[in-house]
Backbone as CSV, one residue per row, in Angstrom:
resi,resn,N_x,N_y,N_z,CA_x,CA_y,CA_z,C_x,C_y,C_z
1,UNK,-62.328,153.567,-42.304,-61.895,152.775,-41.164,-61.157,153.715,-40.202
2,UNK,-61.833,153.695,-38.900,-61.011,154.887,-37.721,-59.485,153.886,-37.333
3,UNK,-59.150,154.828,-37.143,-57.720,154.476,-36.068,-57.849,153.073,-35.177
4,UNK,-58.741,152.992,-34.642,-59.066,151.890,-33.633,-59.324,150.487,-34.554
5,UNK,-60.152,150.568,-35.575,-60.537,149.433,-36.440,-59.020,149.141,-37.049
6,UNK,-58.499,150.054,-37.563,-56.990,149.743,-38.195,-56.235,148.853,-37.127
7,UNK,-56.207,149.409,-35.723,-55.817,148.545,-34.499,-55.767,147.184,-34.600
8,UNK,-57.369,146.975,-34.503,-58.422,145.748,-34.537,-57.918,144.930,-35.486
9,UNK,-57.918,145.437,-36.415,-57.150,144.648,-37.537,-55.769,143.897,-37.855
10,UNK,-54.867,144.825,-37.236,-53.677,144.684,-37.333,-53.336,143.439,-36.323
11,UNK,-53.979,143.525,-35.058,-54.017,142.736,-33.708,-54.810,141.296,-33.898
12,UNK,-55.397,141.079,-34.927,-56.318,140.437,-35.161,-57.412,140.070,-34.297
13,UNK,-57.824,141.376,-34.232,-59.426,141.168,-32.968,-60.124,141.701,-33.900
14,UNK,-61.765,140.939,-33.549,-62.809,141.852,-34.467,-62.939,143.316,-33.950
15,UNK,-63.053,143.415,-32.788,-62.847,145.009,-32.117,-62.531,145.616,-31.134
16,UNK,-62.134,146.888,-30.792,-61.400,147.408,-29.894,-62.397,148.430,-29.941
17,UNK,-63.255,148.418,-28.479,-64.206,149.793,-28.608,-64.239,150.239,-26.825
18,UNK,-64.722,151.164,-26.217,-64.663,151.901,-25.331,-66.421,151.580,-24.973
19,UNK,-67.774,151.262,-26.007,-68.789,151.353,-25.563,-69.186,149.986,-25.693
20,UNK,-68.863,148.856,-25.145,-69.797,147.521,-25.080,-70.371,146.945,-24.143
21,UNK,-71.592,146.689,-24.043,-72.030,145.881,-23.113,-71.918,144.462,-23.578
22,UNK,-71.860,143.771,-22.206,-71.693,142.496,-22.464,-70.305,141.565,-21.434
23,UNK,-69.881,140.834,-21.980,-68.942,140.182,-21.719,-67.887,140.197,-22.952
24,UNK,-66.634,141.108,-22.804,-65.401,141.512,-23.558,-64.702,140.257,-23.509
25,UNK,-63.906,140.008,-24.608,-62.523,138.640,-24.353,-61.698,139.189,-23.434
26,UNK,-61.340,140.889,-23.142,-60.055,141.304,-22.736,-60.972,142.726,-22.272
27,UNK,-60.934,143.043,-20.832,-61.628,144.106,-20.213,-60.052,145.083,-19.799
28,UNK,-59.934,145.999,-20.188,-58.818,147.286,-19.495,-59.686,148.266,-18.995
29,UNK,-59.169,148.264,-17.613,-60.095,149.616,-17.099,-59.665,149.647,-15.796
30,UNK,-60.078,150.773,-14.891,-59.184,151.281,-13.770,-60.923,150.992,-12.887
31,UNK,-59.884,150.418,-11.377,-60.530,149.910,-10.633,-60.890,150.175,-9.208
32,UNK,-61.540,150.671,-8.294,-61.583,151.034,-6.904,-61.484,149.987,-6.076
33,UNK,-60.592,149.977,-5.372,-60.783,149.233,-4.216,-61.411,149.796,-2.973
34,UNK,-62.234,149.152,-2.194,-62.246,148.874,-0.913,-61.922,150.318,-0.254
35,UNK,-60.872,150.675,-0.057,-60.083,151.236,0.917,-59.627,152.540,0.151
36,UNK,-60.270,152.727,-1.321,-60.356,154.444,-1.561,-58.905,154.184,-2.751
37,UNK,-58.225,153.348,-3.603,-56.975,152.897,-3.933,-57.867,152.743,-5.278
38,UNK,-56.915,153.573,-6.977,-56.888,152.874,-7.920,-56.628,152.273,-8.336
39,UNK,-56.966,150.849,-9.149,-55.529,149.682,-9.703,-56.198,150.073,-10.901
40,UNK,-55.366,149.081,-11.795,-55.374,149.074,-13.237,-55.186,147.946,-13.553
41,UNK,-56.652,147.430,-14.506,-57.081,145.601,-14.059,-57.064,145.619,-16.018
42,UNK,-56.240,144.716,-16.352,-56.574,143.610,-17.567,-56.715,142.406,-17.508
43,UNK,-58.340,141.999,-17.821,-58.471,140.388,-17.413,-59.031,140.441,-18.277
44,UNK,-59.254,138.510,-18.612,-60.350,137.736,-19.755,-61.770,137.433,-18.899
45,UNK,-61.506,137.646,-17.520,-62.452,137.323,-16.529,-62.211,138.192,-15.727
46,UNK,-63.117,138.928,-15.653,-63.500,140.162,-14.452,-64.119,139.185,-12.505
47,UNK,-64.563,138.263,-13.532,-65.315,137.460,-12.183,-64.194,136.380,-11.234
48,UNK,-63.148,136.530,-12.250,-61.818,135.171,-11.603,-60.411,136.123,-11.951
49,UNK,-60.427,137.095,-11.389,-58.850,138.075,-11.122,-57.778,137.386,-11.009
50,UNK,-56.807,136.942,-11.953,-55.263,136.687,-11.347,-54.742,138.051,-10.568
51,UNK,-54.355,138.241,-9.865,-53.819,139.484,-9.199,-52.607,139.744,-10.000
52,UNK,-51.909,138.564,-9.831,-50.066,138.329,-10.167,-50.441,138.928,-12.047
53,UNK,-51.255,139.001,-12.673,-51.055,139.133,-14.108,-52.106,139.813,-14.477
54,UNK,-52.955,139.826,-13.799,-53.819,141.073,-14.619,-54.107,142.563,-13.603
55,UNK,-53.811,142.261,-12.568,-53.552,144.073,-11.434,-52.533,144.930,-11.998
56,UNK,-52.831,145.894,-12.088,-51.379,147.062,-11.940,-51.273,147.940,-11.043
57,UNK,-50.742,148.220,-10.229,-50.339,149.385,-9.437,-50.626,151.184,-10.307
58,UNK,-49.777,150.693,-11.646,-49.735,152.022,-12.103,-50.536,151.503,-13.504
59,UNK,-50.659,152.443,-14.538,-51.283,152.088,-15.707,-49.972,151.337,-16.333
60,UNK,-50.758,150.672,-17.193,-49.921,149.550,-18.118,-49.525,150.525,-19.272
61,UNK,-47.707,150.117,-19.420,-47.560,150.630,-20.424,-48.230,150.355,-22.182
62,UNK,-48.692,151.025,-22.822,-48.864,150.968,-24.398,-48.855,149.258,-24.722
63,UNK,-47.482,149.045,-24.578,-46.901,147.666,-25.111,-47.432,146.451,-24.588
64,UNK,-47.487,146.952,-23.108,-48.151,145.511,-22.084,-49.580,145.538,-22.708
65,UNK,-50.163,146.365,-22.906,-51.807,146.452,-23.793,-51.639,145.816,-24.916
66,UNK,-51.102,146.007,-25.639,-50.776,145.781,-27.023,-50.961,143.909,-26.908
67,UNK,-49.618,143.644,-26.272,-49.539,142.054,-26.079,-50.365,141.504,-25.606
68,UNK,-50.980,141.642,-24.270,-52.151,141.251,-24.207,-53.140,140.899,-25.378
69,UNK,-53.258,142.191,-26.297,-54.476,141.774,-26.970,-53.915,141.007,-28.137
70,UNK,-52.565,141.094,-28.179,-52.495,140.001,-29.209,-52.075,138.489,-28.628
71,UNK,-52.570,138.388,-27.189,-52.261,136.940,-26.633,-53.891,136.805,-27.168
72,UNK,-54.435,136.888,-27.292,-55.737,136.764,-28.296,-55.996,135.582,-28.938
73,UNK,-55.142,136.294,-29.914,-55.196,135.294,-30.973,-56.900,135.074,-31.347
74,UNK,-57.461,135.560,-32.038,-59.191,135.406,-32.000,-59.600,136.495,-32.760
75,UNK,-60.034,136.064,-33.929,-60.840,137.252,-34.619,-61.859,137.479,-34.562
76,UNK,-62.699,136.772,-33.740,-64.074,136.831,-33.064,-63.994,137.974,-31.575
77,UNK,-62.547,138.143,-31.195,-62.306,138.459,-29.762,-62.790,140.055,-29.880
78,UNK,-63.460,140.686,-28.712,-63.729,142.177,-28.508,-63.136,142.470,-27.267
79,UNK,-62.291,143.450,-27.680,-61.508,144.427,-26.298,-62.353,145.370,-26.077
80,UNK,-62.270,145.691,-24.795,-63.384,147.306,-23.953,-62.177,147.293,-23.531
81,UNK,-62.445,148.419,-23.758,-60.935,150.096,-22.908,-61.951,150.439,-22.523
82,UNK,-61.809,151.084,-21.268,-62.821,152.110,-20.474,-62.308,153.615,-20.896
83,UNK,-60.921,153.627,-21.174,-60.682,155.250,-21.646,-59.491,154.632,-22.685
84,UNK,-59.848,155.107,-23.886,-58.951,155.350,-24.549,-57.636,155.893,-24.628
85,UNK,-57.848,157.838,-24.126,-56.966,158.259,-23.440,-56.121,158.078,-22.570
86,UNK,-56.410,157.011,-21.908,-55.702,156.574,-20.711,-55.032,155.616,-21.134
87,UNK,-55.515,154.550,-22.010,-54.528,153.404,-21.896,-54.272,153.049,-23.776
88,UNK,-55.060,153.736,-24.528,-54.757,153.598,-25.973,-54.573,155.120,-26.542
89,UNK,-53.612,155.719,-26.344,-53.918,157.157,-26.904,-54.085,157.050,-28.424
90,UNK,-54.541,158.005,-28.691,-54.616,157.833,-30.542,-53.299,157.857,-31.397
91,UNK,-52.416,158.925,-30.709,-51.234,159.524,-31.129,-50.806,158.163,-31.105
92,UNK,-50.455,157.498,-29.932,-49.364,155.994,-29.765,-50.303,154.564,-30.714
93,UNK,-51.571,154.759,-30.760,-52.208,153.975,-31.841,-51.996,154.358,-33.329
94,UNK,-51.804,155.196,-33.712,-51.056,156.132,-34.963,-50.056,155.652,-35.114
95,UNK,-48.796,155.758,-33.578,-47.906,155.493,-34.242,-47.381,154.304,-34.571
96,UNK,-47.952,153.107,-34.125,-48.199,151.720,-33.982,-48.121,151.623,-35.540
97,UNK,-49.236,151.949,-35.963,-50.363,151.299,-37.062,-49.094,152.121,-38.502
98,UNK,-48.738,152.938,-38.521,-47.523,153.585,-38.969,-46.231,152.371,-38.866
99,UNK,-45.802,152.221,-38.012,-44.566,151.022,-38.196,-45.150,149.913,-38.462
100,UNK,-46.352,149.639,-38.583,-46.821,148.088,-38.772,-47.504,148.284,-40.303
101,UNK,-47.313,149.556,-40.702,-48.058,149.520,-42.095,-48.422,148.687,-43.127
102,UNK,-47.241,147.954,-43.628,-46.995,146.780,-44.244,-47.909,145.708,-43.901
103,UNK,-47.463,144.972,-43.027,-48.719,144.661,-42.587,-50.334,144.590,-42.362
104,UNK,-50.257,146.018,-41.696,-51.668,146.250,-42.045,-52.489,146.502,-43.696
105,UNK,-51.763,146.501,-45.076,-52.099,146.446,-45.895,-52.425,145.249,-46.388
106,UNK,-51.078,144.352,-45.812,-51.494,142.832,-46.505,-52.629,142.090,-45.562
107,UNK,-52.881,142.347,-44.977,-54.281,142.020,-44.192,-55.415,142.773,-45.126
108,UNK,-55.719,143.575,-45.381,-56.833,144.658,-45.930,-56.642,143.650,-47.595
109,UNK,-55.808,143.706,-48.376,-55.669,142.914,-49.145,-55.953,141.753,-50.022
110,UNK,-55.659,140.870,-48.400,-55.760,139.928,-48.276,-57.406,139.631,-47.750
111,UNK,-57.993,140.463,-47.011,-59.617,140.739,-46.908,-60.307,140.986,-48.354
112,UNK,-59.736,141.917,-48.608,-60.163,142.474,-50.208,-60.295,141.059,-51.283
113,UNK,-59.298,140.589,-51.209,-59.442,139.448,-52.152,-60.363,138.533,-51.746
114,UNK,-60.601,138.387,-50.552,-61.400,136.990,-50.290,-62.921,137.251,-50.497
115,UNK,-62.785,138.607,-50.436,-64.435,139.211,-50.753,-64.731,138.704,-52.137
């Protein structure tokens, strides 16, 4: 299990990947406007933008990502990051999955048994 699936898990989403086509529960990715300007867009709907809650000026910190995907709530749900690097580094997903350890065992566990 990579770093990202441990994520997935912990967050309770089926996945957190960088390559999906389709329609994502939760799209992160950096955006052009119009007028030559980057934003930094997290929506459930790419086609119906809240401005006030899913635009950023600057990139979203770690944490604002984080919550988001656990406003979720959905183990069916799939996140697209357009860059990892940019808005999930591995190092700060490491160190996540590290303080949440506990956790993330009794989930795996708790999978394990139901198998």
């Amino acid at each position: 299990m990579n770093t990202y699936e441990k994520l997935a898990k912990l967050l309770g989403v089926a996945q957190i990947t960088d390559d999906f086509r389709g329609s994502p529960d939760l799209e992160i990715g950096e955006w052009h406007t119009a007028d030559s300007y980057d934003v930094h867009v997290m929506t459930n709907d790419p086609r119906n933008i809240q401005f006030d809650y899913d635009v950023f000026y600057y990139t979203p910190s770690f944490n604002q990502i984080i919550d988001r995907i656990k406003e979720l709530q959905d183990e069916d749900a799939i996140v697209y990051v357009s860059d990892f690097e940019t808005y999930l580094p591995e190092y700060e997903v490491q160190d996540y999955i590290d303080e949440h350890e506990e956790d993330l065992l009794e989930q795996l566990n708790v999978e394990n048994y139901d198998n």
